[in-house]
C-alpha positions as CSV (number, residue, x, y, z in Angstrom):
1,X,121.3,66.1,-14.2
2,X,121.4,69.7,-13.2
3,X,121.5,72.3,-15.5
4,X,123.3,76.2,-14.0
5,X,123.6,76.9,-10.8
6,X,121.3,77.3,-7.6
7,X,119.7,74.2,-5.7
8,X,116.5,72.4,-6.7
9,X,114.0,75.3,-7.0
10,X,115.9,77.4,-8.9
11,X,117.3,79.8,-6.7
12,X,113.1,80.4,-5.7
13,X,111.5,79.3,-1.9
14,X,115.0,79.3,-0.3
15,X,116.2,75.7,-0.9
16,X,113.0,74.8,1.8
17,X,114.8,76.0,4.7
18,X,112.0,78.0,6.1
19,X,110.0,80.9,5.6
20,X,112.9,82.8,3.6
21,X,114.3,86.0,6.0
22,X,110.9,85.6,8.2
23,X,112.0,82.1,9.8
24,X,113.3,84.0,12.9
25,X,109.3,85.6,13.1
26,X,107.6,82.1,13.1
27,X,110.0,80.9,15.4
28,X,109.1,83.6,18.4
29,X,105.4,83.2,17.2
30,X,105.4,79.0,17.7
31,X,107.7,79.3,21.0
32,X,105.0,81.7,22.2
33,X,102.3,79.5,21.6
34,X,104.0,76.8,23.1
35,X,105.3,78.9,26.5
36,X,101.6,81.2,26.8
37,X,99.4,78.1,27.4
38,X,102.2,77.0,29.9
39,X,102.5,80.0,32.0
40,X,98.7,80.2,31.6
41,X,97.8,76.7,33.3
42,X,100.2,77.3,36.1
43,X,98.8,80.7,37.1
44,X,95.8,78.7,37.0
45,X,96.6,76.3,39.2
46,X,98.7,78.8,41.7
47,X,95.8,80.8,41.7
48,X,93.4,77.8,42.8
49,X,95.3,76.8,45.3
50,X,96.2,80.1,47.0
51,X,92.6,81.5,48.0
52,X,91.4,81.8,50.9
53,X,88.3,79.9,51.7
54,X,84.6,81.5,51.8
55,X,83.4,80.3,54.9
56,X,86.9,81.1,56.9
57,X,87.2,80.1,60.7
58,X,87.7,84.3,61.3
59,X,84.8,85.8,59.7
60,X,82.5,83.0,61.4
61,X,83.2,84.5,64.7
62,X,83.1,88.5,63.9
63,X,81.4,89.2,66.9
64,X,83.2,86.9,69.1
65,X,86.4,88.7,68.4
66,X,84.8,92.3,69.1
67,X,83.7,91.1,72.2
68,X,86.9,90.5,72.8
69,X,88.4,93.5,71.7
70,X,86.1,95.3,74.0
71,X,86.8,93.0,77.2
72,X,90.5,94.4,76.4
73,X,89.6,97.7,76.0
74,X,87.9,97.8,79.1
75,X,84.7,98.8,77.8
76,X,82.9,96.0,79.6
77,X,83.8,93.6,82.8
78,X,84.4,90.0,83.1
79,X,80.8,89.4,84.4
80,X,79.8,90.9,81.0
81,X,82.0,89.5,79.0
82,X,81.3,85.9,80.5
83,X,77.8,86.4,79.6
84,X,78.1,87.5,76.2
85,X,80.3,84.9,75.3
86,X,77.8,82.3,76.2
87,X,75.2,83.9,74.0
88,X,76.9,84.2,71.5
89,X,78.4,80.3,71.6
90,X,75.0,79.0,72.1
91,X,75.8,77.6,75.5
């Protein structure tokens, strides 16, 4: 039997419907604790998967290229050239 007026509590805690006028705040606060971790992990992953390599096919052959550059340039002739290459392949 209920005595007055009000819900279980008296009128006191808000009939248990959240955290009185502050619901709205835990809300945002537990969606971003859900979404932050999220976006977090995929950054992760993106970020993994998009970097270049350490031991890359174009920094491997530094001087091979300048060589090349130079042979274009006409700083040196194809004699030259030929001859460098070879050292520099090992052949």
């Amino acid at each position: 039997m209920m005595y007055g007026w009000g819900n279980m509590m008296g009128g006191w805690g808000n009939g248990g419907y959240g955290f009185g006028g502050y619901s709205w705040i835990s809300m945002i606060m537990m969606m971003a604790m859900m979404i932050i971790p999220l976006i977090s992990g995929i950054w992760i992953i993106l970020y993994l998967f998009r970097r270049k390599p350490l031991n890359n096919f174009e920094n491997q052959n530094t001087a091979l290229n300048i060589l090349r550059e130079r042979y274009a340039r006409g700083e040196i002739d194809s004699v030259e050239f030929q001859s460098k290459k070879r050292d520099l392949e090992g052949k």
